[in-house]
C-alpha positions in Angstrom: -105.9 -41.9 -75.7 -102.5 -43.1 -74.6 -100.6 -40.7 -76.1 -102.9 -37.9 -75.4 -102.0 -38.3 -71.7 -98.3 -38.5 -71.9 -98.7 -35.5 -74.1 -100.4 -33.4 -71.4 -98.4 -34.8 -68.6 -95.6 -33.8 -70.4 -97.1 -30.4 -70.5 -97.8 -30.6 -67.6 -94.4 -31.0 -66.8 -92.7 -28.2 -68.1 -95.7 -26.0 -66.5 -95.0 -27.0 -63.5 -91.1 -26.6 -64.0 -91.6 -23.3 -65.0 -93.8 -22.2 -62.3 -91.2 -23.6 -59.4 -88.5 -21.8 -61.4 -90.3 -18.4 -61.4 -90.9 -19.6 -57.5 -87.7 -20.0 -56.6 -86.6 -16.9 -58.6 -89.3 -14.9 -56.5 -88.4 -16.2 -53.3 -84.7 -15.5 -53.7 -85.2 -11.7 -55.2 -87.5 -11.6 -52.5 -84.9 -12.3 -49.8 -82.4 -10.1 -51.6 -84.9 -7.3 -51.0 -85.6 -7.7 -47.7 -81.4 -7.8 -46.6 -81.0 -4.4 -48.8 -80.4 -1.6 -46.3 -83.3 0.8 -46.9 -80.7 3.9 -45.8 -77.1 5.1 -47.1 -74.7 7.7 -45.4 -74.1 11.0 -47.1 -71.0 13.1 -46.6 -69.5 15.9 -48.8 -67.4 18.7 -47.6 -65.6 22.0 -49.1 -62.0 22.9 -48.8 -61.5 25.9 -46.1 -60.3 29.1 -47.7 -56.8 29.4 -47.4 -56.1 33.0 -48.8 -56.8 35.1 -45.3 -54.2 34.7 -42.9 -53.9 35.8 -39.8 -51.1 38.1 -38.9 -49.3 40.2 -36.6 -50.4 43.6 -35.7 -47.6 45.9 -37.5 -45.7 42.9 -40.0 -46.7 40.7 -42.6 -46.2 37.8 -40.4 -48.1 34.8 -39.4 -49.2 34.2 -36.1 -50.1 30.7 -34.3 -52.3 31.3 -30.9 -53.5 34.4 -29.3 -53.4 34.2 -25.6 -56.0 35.7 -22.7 -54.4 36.7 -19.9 -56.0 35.3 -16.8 -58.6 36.9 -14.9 -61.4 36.4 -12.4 -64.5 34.5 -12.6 -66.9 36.9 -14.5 -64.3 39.2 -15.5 -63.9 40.7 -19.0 -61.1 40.2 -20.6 -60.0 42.7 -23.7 -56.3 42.9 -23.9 -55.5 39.6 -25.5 -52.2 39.2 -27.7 -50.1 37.2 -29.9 -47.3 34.6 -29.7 -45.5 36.5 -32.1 -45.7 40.5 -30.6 -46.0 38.7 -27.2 -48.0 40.0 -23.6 -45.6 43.6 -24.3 -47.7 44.2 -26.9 -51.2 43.6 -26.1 -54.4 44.8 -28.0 -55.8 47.8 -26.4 -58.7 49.5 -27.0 -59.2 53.2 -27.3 -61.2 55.6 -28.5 -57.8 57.7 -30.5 -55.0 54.9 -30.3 -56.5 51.9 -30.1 -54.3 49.0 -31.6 -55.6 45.1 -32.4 -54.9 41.9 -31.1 -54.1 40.6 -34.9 -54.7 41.8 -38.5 -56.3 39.5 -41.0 -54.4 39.8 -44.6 -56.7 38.8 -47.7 -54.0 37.0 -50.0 -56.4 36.2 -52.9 -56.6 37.8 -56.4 -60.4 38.8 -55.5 -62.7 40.7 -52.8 -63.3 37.9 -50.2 -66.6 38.1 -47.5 -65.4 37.2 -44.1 -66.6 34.1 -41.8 -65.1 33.5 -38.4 -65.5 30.2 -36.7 -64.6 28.8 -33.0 -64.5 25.6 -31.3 -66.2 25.0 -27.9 -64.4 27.0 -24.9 -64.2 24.1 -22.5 -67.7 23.7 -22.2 -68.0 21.1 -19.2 -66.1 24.1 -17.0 -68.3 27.0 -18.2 -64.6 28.7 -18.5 -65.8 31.3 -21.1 -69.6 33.2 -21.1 -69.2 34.9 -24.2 -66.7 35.8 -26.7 -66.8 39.3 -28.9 -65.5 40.7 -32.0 -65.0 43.7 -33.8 -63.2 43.8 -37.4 -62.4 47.0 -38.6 -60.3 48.5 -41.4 -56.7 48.4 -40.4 -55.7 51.8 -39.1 -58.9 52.7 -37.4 -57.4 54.2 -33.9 -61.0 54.6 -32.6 -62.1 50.9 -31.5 -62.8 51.6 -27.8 -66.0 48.4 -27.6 -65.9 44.9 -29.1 -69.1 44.1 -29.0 -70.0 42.3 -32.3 -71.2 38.5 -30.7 -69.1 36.0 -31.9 -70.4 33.2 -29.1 -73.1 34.0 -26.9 -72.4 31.7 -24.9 -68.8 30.5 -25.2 -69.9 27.2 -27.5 -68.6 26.7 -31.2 -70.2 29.2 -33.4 -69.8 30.7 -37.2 -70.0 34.0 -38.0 -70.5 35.5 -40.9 -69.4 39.4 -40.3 -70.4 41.0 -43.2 -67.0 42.2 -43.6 -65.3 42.7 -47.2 -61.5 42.7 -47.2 -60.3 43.4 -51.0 -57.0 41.4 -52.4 -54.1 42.5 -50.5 -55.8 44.4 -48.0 -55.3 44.4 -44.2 -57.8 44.0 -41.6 -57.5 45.0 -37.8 -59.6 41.7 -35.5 -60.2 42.6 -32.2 -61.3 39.9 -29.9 -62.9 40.4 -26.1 -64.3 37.4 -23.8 -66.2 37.2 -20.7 -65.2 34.4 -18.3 -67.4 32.1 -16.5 -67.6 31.5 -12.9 -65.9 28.9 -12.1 -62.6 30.0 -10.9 -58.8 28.0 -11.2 -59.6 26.8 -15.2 -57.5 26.7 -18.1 -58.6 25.9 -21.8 -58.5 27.0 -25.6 -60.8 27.2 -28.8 -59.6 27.0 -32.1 -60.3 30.7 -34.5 -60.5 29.9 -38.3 -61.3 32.4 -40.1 -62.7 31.7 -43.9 -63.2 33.8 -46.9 -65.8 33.4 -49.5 -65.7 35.6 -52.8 
C-alpha cells in the first residue's frame, strides 16, 4: 500500500506540474495578446508623371510659376502669365487670336490622359473663389471663355480633363480665377499637372 501511494503522489506530481506549466504558458500568451496593437498604419504611394512639362507659350522651354496680376475683391482675373515670357506677354483670350498662359508638352513615348491638380489658395483669407481651365490643342486662336472648373471653390482639387495629348505633342492651358472678397491678400497654389497612359 506504501508504494502504491508514493506511486500516485508521484503522479500526481508531474500532473500537477504539467498543469501549472500549461498555466503559466496561458497566462503569459494571454498577456502577449492583450499588449498586441489590434491596428497597423498603411501607406503606399505612386511616382508623379514626369513626362508632361509645362512650358512657355511659343518655345520648348520650361517654365517655374505663373503669376496673377492683382485685382479687386470679386474681380476676375484671365490674363495671367509666365516667369519666363513675363507680364509683356500675358495670356489673352479671344475669340480669332487668342494666345495661352502656358503650353503643356507630352515628353513620353505614348498617348498620355491629362490630370491637373492644385493646392489650397490661402484658404483662411478666402483670397481665391474659384479657379478655371480650358486645355485646348495648341494653335486654337478661338479660346475666348475658360470655364472648365478646376476649384469651385479655391481649395485643393484634382482634375481629370479628359484631355489626350499624344507623344510630342503640344498643348495650349489657359487658366482664369475669381478672387475673394477680402481685399489687400497675397498667396499661391502649387499646379502639377500628371499624365496617365
Amino acid at each position: 500500500m506504501h508504494k502504491f501511494n508514493r506511486k500516485l503522489l508521484g503522479k500526481l506530481n508531474i500532473a500537477t506540474a504539467l498543469f501549472l506549466a500549461v498555466l503559466m504558458t496561458g497566462g503569459l500568451l494571454g498577456a502577449n495578446y492583450v499588449l498586441a496593437a489590434n491596428t497597423a498604419t498603411q501607406q503606399a504611394s505612386t511616382a508623379a508623371a514626369t513626362t508632361i512639362s509645362v512650358v512657355r507659350k511659343a518655345v520648348d522651354a520650361a517654365i517655374a510659376t505663373i503669376y496673377f496680376p492683382e485685382g479687386s475683391p470679386g474681380a476676375t482675373v484671365s490674363a495671367p502669365y509666365n516667369d519666363v515670357d513675363t507680364s509683356s506677354d500675358p495670356q489673352v483670350l479671344s475669340a480669332t487670336v487668342s494666345e495661352p498662359v502656358v503650353r503643356l508638352k507630352n515628353g513620353s513615348g505614348g498617348t498620355l490622359n491629362v490630370t491637373l491638380q492644385i493646392t489650397t489658395w490661402n484658404a483662411t483669407d478666402a483670397l481665391v473663389a474659384s479657379e478655371d481651365y480650358e486645355l485646348e490643342t495648341t494653335g486654337t486662336a478661338t479660346i475666348n471663355v475658360v470655364n472648365d472648373v478646376l476649384s469651385a471653390d479655391g481649395g485643393a482639387a484634382s482634375v481629370d480633363t479628359t484631355t489626350t495629348i499624344a507623344a510630342g505633342v503640344f498643348a495650349d492651358l489657359y487658366l482664369e480665377l475669381v478672387l475673394g472678397a477680402a481685399a489687400g491678400k497675397t498667396g499661391n497654389s502649387t499646379l502639377t499637372v500628371l499624365g496617365e497612359s
